[in-house]
C-alpha positions as CSV (number, residue, x, y, z in Angstrom):
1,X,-40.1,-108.5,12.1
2,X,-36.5,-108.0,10.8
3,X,-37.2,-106.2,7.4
4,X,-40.2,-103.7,8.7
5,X,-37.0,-102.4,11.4
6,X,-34.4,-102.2,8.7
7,X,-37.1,-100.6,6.6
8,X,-37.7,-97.8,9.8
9,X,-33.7,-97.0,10.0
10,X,-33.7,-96.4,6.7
11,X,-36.7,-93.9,6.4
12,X,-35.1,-92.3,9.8
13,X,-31.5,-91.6,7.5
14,X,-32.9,-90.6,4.9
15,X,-35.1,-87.6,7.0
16,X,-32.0,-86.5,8.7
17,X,-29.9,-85.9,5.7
18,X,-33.1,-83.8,4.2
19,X,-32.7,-81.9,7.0
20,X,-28.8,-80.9,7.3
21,X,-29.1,-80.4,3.5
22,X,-32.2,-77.6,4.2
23,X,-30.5,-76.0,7.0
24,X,-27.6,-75.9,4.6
25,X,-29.5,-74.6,2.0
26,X,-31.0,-72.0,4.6
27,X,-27.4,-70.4,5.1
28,X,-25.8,-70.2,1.7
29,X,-27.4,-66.7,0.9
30,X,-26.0,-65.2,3.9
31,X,-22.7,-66.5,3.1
32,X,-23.3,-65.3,-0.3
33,X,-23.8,-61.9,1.2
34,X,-21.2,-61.5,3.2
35,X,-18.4,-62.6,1.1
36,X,-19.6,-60.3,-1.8
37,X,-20.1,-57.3,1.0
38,X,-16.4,-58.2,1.4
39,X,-15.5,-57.6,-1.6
40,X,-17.2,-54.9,-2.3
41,X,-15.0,-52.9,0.7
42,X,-11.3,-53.4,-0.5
43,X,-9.2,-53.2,2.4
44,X,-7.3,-50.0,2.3
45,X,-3.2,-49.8,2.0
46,X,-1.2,-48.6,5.0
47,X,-0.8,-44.9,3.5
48,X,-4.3,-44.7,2.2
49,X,-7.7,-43.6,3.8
50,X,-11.1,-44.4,2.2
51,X,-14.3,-42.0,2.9
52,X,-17.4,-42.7,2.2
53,X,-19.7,-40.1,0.3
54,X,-20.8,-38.8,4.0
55,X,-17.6,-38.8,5.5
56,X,-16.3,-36.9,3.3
57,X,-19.1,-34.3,3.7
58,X,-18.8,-34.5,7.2
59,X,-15.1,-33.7,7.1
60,X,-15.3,-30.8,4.7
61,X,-13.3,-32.6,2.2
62,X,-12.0,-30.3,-0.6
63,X,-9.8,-30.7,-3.3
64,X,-6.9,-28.3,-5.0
65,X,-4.0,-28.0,-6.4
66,X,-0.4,-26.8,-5.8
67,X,0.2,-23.0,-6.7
68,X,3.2,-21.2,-7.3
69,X,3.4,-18.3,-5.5
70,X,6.1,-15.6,-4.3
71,X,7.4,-16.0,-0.7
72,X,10.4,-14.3,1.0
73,X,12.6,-15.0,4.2
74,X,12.7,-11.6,6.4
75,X,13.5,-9.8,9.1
76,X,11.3,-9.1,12.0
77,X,11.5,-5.2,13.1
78,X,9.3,-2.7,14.8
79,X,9.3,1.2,13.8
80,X,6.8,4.0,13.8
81,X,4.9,5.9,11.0
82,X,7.0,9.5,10.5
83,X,6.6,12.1,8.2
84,X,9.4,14.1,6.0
85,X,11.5,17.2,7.6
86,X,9.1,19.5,5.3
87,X,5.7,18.6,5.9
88,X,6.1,18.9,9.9
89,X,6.0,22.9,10.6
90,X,6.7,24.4,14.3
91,X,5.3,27.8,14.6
92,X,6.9,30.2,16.8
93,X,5.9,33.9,17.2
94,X,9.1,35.8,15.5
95,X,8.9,39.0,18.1
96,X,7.2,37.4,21.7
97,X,4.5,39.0,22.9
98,X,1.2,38.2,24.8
99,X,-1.1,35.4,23.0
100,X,-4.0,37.7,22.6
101,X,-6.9,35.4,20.5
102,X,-6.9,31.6,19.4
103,X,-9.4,28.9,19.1
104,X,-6.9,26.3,17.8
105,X,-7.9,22.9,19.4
106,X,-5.3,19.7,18.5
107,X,-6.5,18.0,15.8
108,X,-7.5,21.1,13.6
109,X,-7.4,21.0,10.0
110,X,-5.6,24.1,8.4
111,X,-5.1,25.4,5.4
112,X,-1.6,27.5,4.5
113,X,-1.6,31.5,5.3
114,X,-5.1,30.5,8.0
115,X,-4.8,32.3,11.1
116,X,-3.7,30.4,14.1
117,X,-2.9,33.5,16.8
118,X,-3.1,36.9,17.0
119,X,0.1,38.5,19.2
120,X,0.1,41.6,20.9
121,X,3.1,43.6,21.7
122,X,3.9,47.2,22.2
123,X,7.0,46.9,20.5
124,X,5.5,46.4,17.3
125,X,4.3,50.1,17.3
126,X,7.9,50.8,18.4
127,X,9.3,48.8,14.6
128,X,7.0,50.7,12.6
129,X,8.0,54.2,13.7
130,X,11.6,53.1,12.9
131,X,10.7,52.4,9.5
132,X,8.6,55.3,8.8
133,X,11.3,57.5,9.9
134,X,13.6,55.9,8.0
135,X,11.6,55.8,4.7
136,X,11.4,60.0,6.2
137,X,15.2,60.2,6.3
138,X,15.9,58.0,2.9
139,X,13.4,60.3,0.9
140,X,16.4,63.5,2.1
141,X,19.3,61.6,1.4
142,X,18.4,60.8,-1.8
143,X,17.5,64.5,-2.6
144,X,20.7,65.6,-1.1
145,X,23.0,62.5,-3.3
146,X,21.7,63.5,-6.2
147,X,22.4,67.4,-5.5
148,X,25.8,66.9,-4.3
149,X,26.2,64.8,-7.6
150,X,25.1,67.2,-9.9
151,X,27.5,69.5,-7.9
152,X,30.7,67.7,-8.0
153,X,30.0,66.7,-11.9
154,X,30.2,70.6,-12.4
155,X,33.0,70.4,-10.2
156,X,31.2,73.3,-7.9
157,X,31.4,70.7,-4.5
158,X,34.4,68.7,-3.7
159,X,34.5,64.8,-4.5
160,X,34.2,64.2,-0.6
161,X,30.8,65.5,-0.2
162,X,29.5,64.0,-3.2
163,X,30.9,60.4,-1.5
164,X,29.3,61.3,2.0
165,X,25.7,62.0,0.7
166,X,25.7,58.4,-1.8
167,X,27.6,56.6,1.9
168,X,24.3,58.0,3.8
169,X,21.9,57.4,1.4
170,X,23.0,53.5,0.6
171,X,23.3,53.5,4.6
172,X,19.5,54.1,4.9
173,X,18.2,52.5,1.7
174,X,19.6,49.3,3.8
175,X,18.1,50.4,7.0
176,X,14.4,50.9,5.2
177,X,14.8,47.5,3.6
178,X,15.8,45.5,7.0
179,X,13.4,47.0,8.8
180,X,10.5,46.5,6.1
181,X,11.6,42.6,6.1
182,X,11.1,42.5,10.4
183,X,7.9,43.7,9.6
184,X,6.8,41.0,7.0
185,X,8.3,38.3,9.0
186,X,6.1,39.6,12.0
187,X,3.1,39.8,9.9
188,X,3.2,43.6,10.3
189,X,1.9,46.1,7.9
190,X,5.0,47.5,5.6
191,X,4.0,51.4,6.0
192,X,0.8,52.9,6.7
193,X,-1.3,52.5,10.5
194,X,0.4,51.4,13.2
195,X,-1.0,48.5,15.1
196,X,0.3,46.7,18.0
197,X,-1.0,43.2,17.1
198,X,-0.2,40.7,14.1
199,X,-1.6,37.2,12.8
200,X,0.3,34.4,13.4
201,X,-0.5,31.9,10.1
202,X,0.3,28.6,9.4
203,X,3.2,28.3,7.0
204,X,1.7,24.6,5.6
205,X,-1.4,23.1,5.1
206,X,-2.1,20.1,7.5
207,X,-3.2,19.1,11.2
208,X,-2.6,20.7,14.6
209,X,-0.3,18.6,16.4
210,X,-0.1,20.3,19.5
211,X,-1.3,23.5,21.2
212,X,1.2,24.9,23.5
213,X,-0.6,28.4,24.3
214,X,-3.5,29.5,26.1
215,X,-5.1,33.3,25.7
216,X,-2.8,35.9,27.4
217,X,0.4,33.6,27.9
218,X,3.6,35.4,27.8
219,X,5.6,33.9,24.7
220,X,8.9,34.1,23.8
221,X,10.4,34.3,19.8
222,X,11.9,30.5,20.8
223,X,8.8,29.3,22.5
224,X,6.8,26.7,19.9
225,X,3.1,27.7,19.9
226,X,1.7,24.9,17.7
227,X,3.2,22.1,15.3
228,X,1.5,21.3,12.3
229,X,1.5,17.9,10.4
230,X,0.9,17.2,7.0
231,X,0.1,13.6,6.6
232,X,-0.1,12.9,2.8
233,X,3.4,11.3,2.2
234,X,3.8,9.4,5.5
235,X,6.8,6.9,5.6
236,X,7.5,4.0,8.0
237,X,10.8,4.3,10.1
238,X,12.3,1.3,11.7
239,X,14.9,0.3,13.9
240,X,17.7,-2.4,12.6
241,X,20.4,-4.4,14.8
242,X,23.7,-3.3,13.6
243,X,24.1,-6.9,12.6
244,X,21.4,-7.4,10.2
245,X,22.2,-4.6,8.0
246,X,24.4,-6.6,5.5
247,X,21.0,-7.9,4.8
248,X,19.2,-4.7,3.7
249,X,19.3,-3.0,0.4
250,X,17.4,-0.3,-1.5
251,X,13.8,-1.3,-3.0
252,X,13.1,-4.7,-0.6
253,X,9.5,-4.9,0.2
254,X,8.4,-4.1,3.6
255,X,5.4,-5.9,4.7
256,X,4.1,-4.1,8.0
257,X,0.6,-4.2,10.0
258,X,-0.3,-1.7,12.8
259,X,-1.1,-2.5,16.5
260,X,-5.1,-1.6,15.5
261,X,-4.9,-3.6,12.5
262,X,-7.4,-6.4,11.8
263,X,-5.8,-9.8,11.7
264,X,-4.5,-10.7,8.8
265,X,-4.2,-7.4,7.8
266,X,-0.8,-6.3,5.8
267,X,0.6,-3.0,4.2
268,X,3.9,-2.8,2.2
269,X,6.7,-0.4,1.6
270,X,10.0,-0.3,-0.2
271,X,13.4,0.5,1.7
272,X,14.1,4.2,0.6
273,X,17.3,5.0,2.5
274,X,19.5,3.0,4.8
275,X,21.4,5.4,7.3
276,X,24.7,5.6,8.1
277,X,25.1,6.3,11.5
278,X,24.6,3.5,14.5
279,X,23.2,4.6,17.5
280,X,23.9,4.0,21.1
281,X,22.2,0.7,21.3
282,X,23.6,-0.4,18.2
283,X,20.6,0.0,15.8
284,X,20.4,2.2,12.4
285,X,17.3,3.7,11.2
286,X,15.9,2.2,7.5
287,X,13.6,4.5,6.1
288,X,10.5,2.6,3.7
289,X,8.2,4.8,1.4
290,X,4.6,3.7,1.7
291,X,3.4,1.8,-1.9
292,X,-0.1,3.2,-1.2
293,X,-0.9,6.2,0.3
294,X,-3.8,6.2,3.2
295,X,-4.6,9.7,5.0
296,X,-6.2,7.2,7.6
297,X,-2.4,6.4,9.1
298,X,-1.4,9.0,11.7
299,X,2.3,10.0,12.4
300,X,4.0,8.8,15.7
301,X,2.1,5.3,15.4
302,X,3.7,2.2,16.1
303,X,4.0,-0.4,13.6
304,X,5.2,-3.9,13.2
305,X,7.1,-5.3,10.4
306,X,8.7,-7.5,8.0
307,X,11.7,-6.4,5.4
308,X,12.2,-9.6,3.0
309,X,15.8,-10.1,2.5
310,X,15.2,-13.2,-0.2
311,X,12.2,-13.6,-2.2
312,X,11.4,-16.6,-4.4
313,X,8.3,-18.2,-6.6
314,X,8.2,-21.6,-4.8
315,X,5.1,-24.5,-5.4
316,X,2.7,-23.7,-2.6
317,X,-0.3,-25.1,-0.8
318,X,-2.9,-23.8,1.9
319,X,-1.2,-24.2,5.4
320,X,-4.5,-26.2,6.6
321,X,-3.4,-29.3,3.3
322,X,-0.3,-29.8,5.3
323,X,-1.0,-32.1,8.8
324,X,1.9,-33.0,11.3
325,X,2.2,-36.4,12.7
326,X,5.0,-38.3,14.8
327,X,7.4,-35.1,14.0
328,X,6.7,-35.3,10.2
329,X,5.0,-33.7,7.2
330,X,1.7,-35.2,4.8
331,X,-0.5,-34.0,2.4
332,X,-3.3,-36.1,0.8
333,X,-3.9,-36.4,-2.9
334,X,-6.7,-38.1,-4.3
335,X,-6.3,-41.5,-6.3
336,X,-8.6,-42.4,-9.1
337,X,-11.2,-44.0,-7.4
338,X,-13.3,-42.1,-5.5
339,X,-13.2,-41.2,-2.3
340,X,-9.5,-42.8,-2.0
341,X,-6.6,-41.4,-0.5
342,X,-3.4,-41.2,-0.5
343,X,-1.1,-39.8,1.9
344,X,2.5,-38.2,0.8
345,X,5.4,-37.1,3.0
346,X,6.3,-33.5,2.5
347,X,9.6,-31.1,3.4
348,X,7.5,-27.8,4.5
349,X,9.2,-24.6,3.6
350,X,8.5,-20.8,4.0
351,X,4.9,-19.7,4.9
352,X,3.2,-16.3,4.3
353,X,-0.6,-15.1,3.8
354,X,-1.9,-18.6,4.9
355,X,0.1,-20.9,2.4
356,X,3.1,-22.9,2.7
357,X,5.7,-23.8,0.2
358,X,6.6,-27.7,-0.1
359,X,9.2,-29.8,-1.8
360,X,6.8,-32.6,-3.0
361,X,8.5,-36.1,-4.0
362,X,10.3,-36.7,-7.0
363,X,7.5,-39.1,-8.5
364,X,4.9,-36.7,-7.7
365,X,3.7,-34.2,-10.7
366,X,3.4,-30.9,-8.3
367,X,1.1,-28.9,-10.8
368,X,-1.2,-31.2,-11.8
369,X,-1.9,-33.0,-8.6
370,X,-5.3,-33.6,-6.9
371,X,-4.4,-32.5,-3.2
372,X,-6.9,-32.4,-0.6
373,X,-6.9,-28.6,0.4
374,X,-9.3,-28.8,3.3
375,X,-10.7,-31.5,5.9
376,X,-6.7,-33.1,5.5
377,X,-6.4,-33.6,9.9
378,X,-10.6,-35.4,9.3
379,X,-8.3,-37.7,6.7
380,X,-5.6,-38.4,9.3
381,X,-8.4,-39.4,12.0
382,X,-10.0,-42.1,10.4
383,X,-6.3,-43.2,9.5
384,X,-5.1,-43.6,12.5
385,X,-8.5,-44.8,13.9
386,X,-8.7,-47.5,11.3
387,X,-5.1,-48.9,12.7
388,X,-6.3,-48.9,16.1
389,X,-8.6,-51.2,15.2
């Protein structure tokens, strides 16, 4: 009986270790797996993101580069588009009278010499019968100058009669040639029928400002009838603190945008003229000539603006490659492998037009770098996601 048990135990062992060594058999290829899935993710370095091909789809993932591009430091005004001295015209009737025809609505366009008004007045008839009785009188006193001339060169008539007849005949030549300029200014005919009415016509070509008379309104020769604006060479006019004129010189750019613009939407001028004179509540006028004319722009509107005191090319990138976290500044560049990441601390600068200007570090190569120029905040997510893990 003793060797059949011994030979039992030893067939029992032997089954047992078969069966440890299967189950460890069974679980090598999932250790296998795992430890080469492991390596096949390389952890990533405390400044650096990985993204998979999706994730980077997902978060819009684009790459750039760093431009160089102009930016200036300015100062923030407000002003209103204006037009020069000469091409704003009031138009006043030179002699009053009673407004007797106009169809002048504000807005008009007119062309120089077009009719605006017609003007009665009875005195009109009254100006031409002084200068036709002048021109009557002038024709005699020449007749009689000469005469008398001839005269006292055959020393017949005495030198004083002579000199009376030339003193009366200068005396109306200049009456005749007043009253024939009263009569052009009013629009009158110089000679011929009398009327009592005369055009009133525009003395420039442009729009009706305004429209200060109605049909048979009394009017006086310092009463302003209409006001005519010529838009072509608009300028922009803006108001400066008296202590920010040390700052302004001729030819800065103006950069200024209209209370109807679209956003976004920029227009530029160069400072003209700085003036003098400081008003009341301490401001002086700048005056900026438009680099691009637009007979859109209307005078009187309101306008918001930037003059650049200091302008510099600086190395740029789109505001949206620059994210902000804990107070400070990143950008991402993209490392040789693909779809890793680095992040960089940056010292933002000056922005305009949607880019920034950044002072990169010393060991990065600013022109030639691969920055991540959209999706750089879908970056900083699965950073900081990835610590809190």
């Amino acid at each position: 009986m003793k060797y059949p048990i011994i030979l039992l135990l030893t067939l029992l062992a032997s089954s047992c270790g078969k069966s440890e060594e299967a189950a460890k058999a069974k679980d090598a290829p999932e250790e296998l797996a795992d430890s080469a899935k492991k390596q096949e993710e390389p952890e990533a370095a405390p400044d650096e993101v990985i993204l998979s091909a999706e994730e980077q789809r997902l978060g819009g993932v684009r790459l750039g580069g760093v431009s160089r591009r102009a930016l200036g430091q300015g100062l923030k005004v407000n002003g209103v588009l204006d037009v020069p001295p000469d091409q704003l015209a009031s138009v006043s009737a030179p002699l009053g009278g009673f407004v007797d025809r106009t169809a002048l609505l504000q807005g008009t366009r007119v062309r120089k010499g077009e009719v605006l008004a017609t003007i009665r007045n009875p005195d009109f008839a009254q100006l031409q019968q002084d200068y036709l009785e002048t021109r009557s009188q002038l024709t005699y006193a020449k007749a009689e100058y000469e005469r008398q001339a001839e005269l006292y060169r055959q020393e017949v008539a005495p030198q004083k009669n002579y000199q009376k007849a030339q003193a009366e005949y200068q005396g109306l030549q200049a009456k005749a040639a007043a009253l024939a300029a009263r009569l052009r200014a009013t629009g009158l005919p110089v000679g011929g029928t009398i009327v009592t009415t005369t055009a009133l016509r525009a003395p420039v070509s442009g729009f009706v400002k305004t429209v200060n008379v109605t049909v048979g309104q009394s009017v006086t020769p310092t009463d302003v009838l209409f006001e005519i604006v010529d838009p072509e060479h608009l300028h922009v006019e803006l108001t400066v603190f008296e202590k920010d004129v040390p700052q302004l010189h001729k030819n800065q750019l103006v950069r200024f945008s209209l209370s109807n613009d679209a956003p976004g939407t920029e227009r530029t001028a160069r400072v003209y003229l700085i003036s003098r004179a400081i008003s009341a509540e301490r401001t002086v006028r700048v005056h900026a000539h438009l680099d691009q004319e637009d007979h859109a722009l209307l005078p009187g509107t309101f306008v918001r603006a930037i003059i650049e005191t200091n302008r510099a090319t600086l190395p740029t990138v789109p505001e949206k490659a620059v994210v902000q976290f804990e107070g400070r500044h990143y950008i991402y560049t993209a490392k040789g492998q693909a779809g890793h990441y680095r992040m960089v601390e940056v010292q933002p600068g000056l922005s305009e037009d949607g880019y920034i200007a950044i002072q990169l570090p010393a060991t990065a190569a600013p022109d030639s770098a691969r920055l991540v120029v959209e999706g750089a905040y879908s970056l900083l997510a699965k950073m900081k996601n990835a610590e809190e893990e």
